[in-house]
C-alpha positions in Angstrom: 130.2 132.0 87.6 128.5 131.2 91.1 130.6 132.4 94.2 132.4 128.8 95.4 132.1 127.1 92.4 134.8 124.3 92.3 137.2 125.1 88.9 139.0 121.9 89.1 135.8 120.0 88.3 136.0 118.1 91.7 132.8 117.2 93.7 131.8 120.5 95.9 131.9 120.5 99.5 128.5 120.0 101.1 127.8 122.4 104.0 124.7 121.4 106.3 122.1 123.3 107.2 122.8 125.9 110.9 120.6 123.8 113.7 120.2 127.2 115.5 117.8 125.6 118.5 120.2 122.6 119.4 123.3 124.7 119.1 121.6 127.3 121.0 120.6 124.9 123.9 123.8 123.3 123.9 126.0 126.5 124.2 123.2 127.5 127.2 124.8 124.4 129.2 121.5 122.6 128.4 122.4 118.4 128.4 123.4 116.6 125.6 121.0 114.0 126.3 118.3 116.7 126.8 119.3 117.8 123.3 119.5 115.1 121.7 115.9 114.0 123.1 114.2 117.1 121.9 116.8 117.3 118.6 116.9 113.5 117.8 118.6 114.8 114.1 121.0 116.9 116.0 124.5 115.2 114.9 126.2 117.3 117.5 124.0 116.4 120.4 124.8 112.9 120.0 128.7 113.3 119.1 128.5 115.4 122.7 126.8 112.1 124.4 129.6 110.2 122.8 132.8 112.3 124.1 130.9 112.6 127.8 130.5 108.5 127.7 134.2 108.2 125.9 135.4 110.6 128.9 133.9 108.2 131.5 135.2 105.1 130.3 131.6 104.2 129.2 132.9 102.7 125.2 129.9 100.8 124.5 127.9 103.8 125.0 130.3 106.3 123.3 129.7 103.7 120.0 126.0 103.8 120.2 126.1 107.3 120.6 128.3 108.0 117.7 127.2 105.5 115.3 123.7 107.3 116.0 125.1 110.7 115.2 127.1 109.8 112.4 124.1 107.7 110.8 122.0 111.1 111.4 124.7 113.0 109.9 124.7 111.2 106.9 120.6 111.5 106.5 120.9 115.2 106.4 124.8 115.1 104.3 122.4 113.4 101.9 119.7 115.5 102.2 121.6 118.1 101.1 123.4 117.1 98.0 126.0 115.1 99.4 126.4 111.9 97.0 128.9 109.3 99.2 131.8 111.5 98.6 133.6 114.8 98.7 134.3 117.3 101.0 132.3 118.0 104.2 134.7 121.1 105.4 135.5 121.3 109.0 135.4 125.3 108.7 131.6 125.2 108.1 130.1 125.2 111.7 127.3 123.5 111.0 129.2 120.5 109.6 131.2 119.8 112.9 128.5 117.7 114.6 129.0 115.0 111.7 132.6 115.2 111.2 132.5 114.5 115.7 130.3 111.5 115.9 132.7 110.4 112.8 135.4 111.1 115.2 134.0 109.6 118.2 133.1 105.9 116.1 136.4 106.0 115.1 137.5 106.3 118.5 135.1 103.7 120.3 136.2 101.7 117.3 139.7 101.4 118.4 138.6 101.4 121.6 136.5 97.7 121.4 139.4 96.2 119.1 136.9 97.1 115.9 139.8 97.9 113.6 138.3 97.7 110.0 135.4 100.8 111.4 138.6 102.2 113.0 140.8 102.1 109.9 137.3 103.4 107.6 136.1 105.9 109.7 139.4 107.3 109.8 140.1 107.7 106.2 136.2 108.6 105.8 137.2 111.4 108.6 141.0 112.1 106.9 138.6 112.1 103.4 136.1 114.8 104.1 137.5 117.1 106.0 141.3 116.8 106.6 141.3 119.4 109.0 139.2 118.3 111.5 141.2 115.0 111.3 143.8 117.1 112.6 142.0 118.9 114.8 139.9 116.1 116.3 143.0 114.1 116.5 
């Protein structure tokens, strides 16, 4: 039997791939937008760029910036297995920058009166990883 092999039969949680050089750079205080330039797959470079513009009451910006991330988060979710469903665990690192930029559309969402993206990406959010609903919320 393989070591996290899903005995109920359910879909198994895809974990992404570490990004070791964008975490790296990020956790060295390097810019998100530097990141994200040199990164441009990095999901959590781009989820970053969406909290900072969310923070300064730039929405529009903390969209594009999300939308970006979670559209390059769900290159490499696919990339990797994932097959439009099933868990994408906050407690693998590696995840988080996805399940953020999910966040952070759902939040610019709200935030420019889009509610049917609002209401998806939170049950997409709620869906994959119900923890980082609550911890993101």
């Amino acid at each position: 039997m393989a070591i996290h092999e899903n005995l109920l039969g359910g879909v198994p949680p895809t974990h992404l791939p570490e990004e070791i050089e964008p975490r790296e750079l990020l956790a060295s205080g390097s810019p998100a937008s530097e990141v994200a330039a040199k990164y441009p797959k990095s999901s959590l470079a781009w989820a970053l760029l969406a909290d900072d513009a969310f923070e300064a009451g730039n929405t529009v910006e903390s969209y594009a910036y999300a939308r970006t991330g979670y559209h390059r988060g769900l290159d490499m979710l696919r990339r990797n297995g994932w097959k439009g469903h099933g868990p994408v665990p906050w407690e693998h690192e590696p995840n988080r920058g996805f399940l953020r930029a999910l966040h952070g559309l759902a939040r610019a969402a709200q935030a420019i009166g889009e509610k049917d993206e609002y209401e998806r990406c939170t049950e997409f959010l709620r869906d994959s990883s119900p923890t980082a609903a609550q911890t993101l919320g």
